[in-house]
N, C-alpha and C positions, 0 to 999 in steps of 0.2 A: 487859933487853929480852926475854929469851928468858923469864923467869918472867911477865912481862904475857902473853905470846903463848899461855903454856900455862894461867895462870888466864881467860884470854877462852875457850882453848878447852874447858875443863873445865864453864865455864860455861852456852856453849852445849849442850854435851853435855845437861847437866843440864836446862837449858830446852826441849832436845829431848825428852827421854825424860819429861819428865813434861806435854807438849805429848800428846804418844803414849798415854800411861795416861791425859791425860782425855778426850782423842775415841773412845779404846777404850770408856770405859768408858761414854759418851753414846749410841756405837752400840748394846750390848747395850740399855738401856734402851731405845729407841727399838724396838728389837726383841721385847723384851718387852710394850709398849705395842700394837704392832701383830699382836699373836695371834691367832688365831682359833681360839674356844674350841670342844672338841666333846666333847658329854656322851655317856660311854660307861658303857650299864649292863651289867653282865656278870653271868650266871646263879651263877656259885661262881667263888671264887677254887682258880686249878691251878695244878700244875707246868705243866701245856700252854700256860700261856699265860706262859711265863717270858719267851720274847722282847719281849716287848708289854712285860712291866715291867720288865727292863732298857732297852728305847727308853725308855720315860718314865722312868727313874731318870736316865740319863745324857743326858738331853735333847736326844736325836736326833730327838721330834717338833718340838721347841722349834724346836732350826733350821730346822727347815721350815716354819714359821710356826705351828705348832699346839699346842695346851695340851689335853693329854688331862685331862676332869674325867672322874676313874673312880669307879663306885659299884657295891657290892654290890648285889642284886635279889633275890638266894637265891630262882631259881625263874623257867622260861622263863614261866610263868603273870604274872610282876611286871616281869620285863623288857619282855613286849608292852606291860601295861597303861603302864609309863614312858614308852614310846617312842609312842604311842597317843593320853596326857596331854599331851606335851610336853615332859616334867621329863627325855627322853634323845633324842638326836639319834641315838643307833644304840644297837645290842645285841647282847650277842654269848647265842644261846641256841639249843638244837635248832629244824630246819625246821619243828617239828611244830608248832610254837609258829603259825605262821605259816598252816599249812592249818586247827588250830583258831578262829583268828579269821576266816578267807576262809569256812571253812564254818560259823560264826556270823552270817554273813550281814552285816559289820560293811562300812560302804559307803569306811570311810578304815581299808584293810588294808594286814596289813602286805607288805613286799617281801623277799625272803631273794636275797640279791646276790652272796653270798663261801660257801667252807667253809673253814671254820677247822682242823677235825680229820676224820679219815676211818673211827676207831673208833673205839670207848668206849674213855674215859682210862683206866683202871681197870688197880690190879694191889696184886698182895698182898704185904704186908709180915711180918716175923715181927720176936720180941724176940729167939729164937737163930739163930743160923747152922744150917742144915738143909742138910748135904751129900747128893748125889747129889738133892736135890727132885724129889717129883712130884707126879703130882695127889692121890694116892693117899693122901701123906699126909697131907688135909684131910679124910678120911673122919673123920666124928664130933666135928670141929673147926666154930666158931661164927665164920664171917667177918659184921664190920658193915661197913657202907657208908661209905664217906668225908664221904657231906654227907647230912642228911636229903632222902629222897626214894627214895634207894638203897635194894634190897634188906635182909635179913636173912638170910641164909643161914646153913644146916643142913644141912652133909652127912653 
């Protein structure tokens, strides 16, 4: 008696937990199903924008119903024209982007909503370790820019 009692319960058990893993796993789909996609063009891929792609790595927009489709644009000049076209629902690129098109007289312009950063990203890296660093020691040293568009500098 006692071993019927404990393979009924074993059984159910079983018929529970895999009752569980399939409604589990119908929700996600259903959730996936119901996304709403938003095309993000971004001017260069940064460190600055590491939070943005850790949320879309670990699918923290996901559960909030959203599907970041992220695209390169290389250049607030390609990001307007995306967002402009149709081919991007937002962008992330300098405000200037935005007073260039208003003062192109363009009659579907663009709107600048958020700031993302409050300085230029920018910093300089070396191959050796450089104790006590200053400015001083880039006199006569050749920094390049991180993405085309950047400077060239020659101190």
């Amino acid at each position: 008696m006692k071993k019927t009692i404990l393979y009924c319960v074993i059984i159910i058990l079983i018929f529970g937990i895999a009752c569980s893993v399939l409604f589990s796993f119908n929700k996600n789909n259903e959730k996936e199903k119901n996304l709403e996609t938003v095309r993000l063009a971004e001017v260069a891929h940064t460190i600055f924008y590491a939070p943005m792609y850790v949320a879309i790595e670990e699918g923290y927009f996901k559960e909030l119903g959203i599907d970041i489709e992220l695209t390169l644009a290389s250049g607030a000049d390609k990001v307007s024209a995306a967002v402009l076209s149709g081919d991007a629902d937002i962008g992330f690129a300098g405000s200037e982007a935005t007073i260039y098109v208003y003062n192109g007289g363009e009659k579907d312009y663009l709107k600048t909503f958020a700031q993302l950063t409050q300085k230029d990203g920018s910093f300089i890296v070396a191959r050796k370790d450089i104790k006590d660093f200053t400015l001083e020691d880039l006199k006569g040293k050749t920094i390049i820019g991180g993405r085309a568009g950047h400077l060239l500098l020659n101190l």
